[in-house]
PDB file of N, H, CA, C and O in Angstrom:
ATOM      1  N   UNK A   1       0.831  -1.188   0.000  1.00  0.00           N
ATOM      2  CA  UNK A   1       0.000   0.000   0.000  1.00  0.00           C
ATOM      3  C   UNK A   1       0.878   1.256   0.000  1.00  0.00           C
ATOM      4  O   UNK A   1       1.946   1.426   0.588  1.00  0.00           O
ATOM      5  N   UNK A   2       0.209   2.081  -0.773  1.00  0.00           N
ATOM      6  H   UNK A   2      -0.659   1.942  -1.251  1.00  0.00           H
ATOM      7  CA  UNK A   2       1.011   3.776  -0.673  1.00  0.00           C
ATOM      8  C   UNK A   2      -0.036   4.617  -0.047  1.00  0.00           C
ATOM      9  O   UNK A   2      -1.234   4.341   0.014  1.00  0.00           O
ATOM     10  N   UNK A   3       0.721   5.976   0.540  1.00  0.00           N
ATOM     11  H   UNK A   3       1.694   6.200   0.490  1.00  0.00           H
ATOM     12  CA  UNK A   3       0.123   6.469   1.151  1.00  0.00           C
ATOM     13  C   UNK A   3      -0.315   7.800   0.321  1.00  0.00           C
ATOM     14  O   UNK A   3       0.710   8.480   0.362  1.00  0.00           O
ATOM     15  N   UNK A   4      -1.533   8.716  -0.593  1.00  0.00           N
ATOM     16  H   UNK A   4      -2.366   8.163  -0.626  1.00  0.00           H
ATOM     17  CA  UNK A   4      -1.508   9.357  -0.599  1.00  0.00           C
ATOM     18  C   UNK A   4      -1.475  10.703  -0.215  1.00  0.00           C
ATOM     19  O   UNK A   4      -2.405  11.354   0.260  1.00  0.00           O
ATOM     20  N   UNK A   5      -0.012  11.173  -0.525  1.00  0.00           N
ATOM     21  H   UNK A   5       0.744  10.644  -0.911  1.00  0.00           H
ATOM     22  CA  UNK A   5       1.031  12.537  -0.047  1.00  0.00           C
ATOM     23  C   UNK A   5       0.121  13.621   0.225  1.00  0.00           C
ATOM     24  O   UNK A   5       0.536  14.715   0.609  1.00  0.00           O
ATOM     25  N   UNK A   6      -1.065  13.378   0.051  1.00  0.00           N
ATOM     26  H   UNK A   6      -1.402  12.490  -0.261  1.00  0.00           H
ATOM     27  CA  UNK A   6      -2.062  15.408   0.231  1.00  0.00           C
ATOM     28  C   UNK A   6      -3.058  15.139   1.598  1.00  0.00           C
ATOM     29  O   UNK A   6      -3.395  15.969   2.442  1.00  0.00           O
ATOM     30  N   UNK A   7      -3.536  13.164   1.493  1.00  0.00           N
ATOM     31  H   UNK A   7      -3.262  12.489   0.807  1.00  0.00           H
ATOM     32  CA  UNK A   7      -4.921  13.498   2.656  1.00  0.00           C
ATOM     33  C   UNK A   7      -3.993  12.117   3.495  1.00  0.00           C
ATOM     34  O   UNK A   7      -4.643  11.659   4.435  1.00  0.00           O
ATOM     35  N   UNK A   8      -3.276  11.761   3.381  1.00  0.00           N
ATOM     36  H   UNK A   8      -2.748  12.133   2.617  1.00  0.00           H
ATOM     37  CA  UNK A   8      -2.579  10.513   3.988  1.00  0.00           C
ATOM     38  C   UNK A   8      -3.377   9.158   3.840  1.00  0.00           C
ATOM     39  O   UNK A   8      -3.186   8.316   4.718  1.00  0.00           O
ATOM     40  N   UNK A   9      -4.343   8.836   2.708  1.00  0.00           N
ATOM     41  H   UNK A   9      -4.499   9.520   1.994  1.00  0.00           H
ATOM     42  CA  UNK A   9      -5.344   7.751   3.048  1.00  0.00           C
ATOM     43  C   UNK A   9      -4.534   6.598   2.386  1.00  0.00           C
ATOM     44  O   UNK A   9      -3.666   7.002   1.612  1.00  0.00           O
ATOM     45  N   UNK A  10      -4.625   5.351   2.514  1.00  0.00           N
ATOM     46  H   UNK A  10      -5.330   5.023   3.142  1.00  0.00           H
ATOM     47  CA  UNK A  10      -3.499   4.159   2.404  1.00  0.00           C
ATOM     48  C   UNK A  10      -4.162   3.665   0.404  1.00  0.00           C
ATOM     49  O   UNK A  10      -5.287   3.236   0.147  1.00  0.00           O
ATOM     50  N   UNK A  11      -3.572   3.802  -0.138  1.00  0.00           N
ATOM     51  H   UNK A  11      -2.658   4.151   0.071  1.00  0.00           H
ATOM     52  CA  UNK A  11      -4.006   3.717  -1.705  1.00  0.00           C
ATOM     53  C   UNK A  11      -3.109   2.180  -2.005  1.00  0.00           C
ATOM     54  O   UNK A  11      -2.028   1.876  -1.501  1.00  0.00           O
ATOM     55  N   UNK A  12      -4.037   1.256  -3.102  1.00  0.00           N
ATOM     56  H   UNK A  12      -4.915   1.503  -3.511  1.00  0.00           H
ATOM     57  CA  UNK A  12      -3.024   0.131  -3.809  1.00  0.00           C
ATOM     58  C   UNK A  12      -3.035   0.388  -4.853  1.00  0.00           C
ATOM     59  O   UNK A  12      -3.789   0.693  -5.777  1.00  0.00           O
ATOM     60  N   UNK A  13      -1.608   0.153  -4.498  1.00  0.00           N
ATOM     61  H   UNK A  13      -0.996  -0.095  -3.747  1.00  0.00           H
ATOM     62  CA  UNK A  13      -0.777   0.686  -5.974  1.00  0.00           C
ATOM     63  C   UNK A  13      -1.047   0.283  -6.825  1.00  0.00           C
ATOM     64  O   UNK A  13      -0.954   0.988  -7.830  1.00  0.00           O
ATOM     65  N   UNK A  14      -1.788  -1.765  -7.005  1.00  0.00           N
ATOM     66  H   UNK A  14      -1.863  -2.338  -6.189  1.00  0.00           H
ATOM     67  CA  UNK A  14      -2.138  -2.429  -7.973  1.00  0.00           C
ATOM     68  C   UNK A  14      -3.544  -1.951  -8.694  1.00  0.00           C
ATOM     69  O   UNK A  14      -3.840  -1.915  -9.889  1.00  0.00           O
ATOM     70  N   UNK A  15      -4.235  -1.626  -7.615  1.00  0.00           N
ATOM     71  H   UNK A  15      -3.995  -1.655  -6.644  1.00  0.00           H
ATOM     72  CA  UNK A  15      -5.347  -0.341  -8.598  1.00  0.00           C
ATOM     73  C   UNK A  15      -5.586   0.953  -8.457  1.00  0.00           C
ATOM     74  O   UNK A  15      -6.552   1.545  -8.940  1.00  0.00           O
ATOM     75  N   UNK A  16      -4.843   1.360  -7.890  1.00  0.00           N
ATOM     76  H   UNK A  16      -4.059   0.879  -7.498  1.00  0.00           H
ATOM     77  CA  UNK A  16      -5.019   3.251  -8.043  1.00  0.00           C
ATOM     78  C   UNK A  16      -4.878   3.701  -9.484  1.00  0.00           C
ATOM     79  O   UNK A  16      -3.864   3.509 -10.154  1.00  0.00           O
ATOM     80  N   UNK A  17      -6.425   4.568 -10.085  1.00  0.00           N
ATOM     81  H   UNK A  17      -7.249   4.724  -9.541  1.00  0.00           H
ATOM     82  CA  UNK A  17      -6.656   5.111 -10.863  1.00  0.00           C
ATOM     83  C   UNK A  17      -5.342   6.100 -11.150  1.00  0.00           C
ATOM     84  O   UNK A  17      -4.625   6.231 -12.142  1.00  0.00           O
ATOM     85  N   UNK A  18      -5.346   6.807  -9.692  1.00  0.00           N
ATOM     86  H   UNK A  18      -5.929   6.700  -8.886  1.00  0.00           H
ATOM     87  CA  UNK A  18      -4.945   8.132 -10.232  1.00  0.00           C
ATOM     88  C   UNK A  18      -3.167   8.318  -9.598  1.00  0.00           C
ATOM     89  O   UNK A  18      -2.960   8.326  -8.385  1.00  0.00           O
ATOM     90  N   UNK A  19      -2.247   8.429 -10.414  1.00  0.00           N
ATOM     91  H   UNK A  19      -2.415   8.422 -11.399  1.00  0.00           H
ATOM     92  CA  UNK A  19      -0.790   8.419 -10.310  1.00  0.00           C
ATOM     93  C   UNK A  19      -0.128   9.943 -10.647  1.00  0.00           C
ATOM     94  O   UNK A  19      -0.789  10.742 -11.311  1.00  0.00           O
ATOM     95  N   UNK A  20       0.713  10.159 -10.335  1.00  0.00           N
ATOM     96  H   UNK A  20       1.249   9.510  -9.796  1.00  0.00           H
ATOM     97  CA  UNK A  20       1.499  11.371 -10.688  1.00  0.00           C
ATOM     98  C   UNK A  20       3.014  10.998 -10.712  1.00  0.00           C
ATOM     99  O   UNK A  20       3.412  10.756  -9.573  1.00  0.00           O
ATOM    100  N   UNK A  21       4.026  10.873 -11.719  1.00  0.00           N
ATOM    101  H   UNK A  21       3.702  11.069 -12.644  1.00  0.00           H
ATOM    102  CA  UNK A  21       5.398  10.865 -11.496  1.00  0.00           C
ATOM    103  C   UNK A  21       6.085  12.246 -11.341  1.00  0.00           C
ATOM    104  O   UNK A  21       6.080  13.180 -12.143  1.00  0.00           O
ATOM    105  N   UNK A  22       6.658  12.164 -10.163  1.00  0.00           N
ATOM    106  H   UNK A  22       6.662  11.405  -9.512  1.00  0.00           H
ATOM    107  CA  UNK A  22       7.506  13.740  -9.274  1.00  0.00           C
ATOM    108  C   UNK A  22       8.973  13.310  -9.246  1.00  0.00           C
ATOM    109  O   UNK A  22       9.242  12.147  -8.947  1.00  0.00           O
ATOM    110  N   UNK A  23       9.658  13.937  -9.457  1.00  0.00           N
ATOM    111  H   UNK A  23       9.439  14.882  -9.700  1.00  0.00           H
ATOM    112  CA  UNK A  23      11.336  13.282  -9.879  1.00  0.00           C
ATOM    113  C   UNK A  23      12.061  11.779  -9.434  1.00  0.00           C
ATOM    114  O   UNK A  23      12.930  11.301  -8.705  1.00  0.00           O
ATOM    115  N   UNK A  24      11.045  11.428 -10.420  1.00  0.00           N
ATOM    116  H   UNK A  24      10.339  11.816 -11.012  1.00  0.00           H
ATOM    117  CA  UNK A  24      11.590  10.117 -11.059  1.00  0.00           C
ATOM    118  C   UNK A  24      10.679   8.905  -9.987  1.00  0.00           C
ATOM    119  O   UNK A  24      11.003   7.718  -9.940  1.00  0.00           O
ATOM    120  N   UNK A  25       9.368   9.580  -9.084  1.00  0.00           N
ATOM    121  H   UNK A  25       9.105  10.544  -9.123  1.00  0.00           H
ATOM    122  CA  UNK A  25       8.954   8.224  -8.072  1.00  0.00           C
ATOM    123  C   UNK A  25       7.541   8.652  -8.825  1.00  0.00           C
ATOM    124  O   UNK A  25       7.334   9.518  -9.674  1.00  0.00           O
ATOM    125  N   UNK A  26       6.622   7.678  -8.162  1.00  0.00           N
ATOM    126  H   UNK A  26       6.791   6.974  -7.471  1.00  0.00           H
ATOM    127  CA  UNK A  26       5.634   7.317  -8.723  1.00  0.00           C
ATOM    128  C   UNK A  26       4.657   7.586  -7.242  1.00  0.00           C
ATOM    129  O   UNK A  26       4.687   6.707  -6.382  1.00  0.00           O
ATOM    130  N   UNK A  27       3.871   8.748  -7.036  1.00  0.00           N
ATOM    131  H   UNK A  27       3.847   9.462  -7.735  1.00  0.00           H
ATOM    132  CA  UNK A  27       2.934   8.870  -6.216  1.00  0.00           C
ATOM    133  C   UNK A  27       1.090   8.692  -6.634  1.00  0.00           C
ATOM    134  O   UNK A  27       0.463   9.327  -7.483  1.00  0.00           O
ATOM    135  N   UNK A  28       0.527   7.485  -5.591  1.00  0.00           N
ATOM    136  H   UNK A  28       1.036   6.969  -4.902  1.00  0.00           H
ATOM    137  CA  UNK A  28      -0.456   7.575  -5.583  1.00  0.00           C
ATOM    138  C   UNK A  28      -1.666   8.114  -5.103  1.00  0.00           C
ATOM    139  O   UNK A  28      -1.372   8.722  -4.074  1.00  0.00           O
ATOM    140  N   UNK A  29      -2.957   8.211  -5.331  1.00  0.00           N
ATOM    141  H   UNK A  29      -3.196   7.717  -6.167  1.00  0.00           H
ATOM    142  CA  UNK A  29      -3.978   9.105  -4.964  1.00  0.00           C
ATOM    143  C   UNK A  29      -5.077   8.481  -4.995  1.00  0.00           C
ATOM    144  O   UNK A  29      -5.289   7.678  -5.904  1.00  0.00           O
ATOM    145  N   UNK A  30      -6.067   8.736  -3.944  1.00  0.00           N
ATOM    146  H   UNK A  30      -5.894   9.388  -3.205  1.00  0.00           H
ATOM    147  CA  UNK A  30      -7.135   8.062  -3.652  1.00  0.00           C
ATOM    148  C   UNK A  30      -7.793   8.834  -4.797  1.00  0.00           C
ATOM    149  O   UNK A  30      -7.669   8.052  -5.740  1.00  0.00           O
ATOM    150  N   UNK A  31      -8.409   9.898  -5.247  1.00  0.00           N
ATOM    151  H   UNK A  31      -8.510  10.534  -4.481  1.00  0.00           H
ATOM    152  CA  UNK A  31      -8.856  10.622  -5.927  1.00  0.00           C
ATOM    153  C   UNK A  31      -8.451  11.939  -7.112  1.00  0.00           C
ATOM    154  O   UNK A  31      -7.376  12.487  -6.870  1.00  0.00           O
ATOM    155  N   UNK A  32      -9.018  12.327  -8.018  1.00  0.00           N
ATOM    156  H   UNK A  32      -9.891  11.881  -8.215  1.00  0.00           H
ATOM    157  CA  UNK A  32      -8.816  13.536  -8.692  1.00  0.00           C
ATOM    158  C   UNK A  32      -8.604  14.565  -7.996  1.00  0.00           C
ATOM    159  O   UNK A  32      -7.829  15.372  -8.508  1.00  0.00           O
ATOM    160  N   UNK A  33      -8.998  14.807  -7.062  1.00  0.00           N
ATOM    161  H   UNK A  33      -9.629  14.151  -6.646  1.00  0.00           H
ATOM    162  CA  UNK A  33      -8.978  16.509  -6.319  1.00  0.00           C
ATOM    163  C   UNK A  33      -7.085  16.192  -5.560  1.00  0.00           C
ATOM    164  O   UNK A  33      -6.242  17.061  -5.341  1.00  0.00           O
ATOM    165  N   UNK A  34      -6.976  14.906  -5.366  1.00  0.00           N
ATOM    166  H   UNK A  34      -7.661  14.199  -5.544  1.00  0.00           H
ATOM    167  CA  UNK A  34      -5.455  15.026  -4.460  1.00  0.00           C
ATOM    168  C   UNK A  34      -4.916  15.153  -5.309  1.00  0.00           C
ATOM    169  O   UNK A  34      -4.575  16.305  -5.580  1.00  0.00           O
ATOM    170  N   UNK A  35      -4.509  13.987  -6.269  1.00  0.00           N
ATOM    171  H   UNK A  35      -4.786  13.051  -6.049  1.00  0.00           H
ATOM    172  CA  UNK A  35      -3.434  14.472  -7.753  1.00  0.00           C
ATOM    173  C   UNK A  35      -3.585  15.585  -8.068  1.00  0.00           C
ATOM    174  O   UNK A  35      -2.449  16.058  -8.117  1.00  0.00           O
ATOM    175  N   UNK A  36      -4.729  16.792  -8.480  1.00  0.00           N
ATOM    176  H   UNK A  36      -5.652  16.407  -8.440  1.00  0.00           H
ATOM    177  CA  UNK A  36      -4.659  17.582  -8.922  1.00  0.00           C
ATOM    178  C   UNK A  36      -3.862  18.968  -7.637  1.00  0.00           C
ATOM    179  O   UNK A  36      -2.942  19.718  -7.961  1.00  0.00           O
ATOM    180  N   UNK A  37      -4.307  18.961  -6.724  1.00  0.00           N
ATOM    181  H   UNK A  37      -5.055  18.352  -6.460  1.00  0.00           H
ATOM    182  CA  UNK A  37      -3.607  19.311  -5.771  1.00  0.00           C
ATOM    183  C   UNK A  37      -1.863  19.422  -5.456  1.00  0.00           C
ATOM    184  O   UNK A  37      -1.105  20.356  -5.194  1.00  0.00           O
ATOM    185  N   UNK A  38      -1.729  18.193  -5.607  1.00  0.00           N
ATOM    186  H   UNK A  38      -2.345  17.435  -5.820  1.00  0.00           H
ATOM    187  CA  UNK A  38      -0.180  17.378  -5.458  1.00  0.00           C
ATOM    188  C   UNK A  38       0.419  18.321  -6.733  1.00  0.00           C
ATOM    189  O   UNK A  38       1.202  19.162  -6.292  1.00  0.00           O
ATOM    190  N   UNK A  39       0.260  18.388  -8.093  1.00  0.00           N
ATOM    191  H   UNK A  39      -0.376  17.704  -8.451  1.00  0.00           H
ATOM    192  CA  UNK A  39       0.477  18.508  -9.216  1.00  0.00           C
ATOM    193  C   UNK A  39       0.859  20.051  -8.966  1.00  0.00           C
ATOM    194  O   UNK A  39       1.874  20.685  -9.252  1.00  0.00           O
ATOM    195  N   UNK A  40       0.002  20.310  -8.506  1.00  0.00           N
ATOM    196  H   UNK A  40      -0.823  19.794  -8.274  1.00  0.00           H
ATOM    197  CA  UNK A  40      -0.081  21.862  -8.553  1.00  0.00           C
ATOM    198  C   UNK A  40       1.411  22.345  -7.719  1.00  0.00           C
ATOM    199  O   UNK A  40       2.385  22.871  -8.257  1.00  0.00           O
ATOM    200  N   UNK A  41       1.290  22.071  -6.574  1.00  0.00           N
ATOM    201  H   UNK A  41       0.499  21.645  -6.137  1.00  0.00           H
ATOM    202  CA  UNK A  41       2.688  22.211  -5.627  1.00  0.00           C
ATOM    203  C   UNK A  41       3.374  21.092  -4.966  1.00  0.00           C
ATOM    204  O   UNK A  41       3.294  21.043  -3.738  1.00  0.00           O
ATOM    205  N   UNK A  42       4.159  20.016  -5.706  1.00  0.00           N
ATOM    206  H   UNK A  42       4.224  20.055  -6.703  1.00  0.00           H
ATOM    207  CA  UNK A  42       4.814  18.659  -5.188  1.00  0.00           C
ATOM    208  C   UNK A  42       5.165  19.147  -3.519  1.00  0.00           C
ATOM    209  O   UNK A  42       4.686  18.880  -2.417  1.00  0.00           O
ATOM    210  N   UNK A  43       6.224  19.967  -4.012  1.00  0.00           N
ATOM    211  H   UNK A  43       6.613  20.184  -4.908  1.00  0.00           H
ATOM    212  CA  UNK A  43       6.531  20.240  -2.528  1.00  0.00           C
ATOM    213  C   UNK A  43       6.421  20.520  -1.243  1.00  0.00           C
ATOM    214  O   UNK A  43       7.138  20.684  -0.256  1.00  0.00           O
ATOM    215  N   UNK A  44       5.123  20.524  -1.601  1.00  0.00           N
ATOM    216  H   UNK A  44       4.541  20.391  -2.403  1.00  0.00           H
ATOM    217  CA  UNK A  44       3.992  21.565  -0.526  1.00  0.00           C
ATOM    218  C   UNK A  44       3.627  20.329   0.025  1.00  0.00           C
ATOM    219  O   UNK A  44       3.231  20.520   1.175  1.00  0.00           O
ATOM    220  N   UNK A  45       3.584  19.113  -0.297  1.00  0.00           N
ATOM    221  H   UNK A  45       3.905  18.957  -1.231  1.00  0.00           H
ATOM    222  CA  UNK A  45       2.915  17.829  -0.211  1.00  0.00           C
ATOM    223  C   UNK A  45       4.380  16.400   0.359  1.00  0.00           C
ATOM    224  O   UNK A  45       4.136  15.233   0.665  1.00  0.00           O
ATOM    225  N   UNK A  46       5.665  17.018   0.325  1.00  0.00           N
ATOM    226  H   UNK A  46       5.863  17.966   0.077  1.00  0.00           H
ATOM    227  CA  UNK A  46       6.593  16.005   0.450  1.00  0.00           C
ATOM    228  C   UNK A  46       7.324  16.890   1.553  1.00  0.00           C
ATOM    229  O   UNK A  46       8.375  16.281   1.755  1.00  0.00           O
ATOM    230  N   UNK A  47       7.312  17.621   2.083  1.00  0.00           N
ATOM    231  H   UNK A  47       6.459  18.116   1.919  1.00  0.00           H
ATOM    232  CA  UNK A  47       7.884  18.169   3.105  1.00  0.00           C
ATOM    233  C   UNK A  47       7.798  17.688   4.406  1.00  0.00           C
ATOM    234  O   UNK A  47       6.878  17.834   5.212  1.00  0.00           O
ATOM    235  N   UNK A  48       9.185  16.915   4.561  1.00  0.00           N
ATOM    236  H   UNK A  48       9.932  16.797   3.906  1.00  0.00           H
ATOM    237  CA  UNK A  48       9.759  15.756   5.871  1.00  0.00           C
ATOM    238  C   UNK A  48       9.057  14.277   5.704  1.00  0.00           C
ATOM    239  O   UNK A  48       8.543  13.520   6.528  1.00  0.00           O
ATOM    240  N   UNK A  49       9.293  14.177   4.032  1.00  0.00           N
ATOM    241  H   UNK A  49       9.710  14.792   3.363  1.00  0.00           H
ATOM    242  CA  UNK A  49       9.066  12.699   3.510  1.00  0.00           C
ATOM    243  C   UNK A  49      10.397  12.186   3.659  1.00  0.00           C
ATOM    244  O   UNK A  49      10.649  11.022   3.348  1.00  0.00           O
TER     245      UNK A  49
END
């Protein structure tokens, strides 16, 4: 399981719709509104990953 980086909810990787690649890793998302979020400011979202 991954954790999506914007609401912390536990996502599988084997079916999560919604993905974003951020230098060079592969983050998942329970939904459209987090990826789109994430997308907008990575960093805002990985700070003390």
């Amino acid at each position: 399981m991954a954790i999506d980086p914007v609401c912390k909810m536990d996502v599988n990787e084997a079916t999560a719709k919604f993905t974003s690649e951020y230098k060079g890793k592969t983050y998942y998302f329970c939904a459209p509104g987090c990826k789109k979020l994430f997308e907008r400011d990575p960093e805002a979202y990985l700070k003390g990953e």
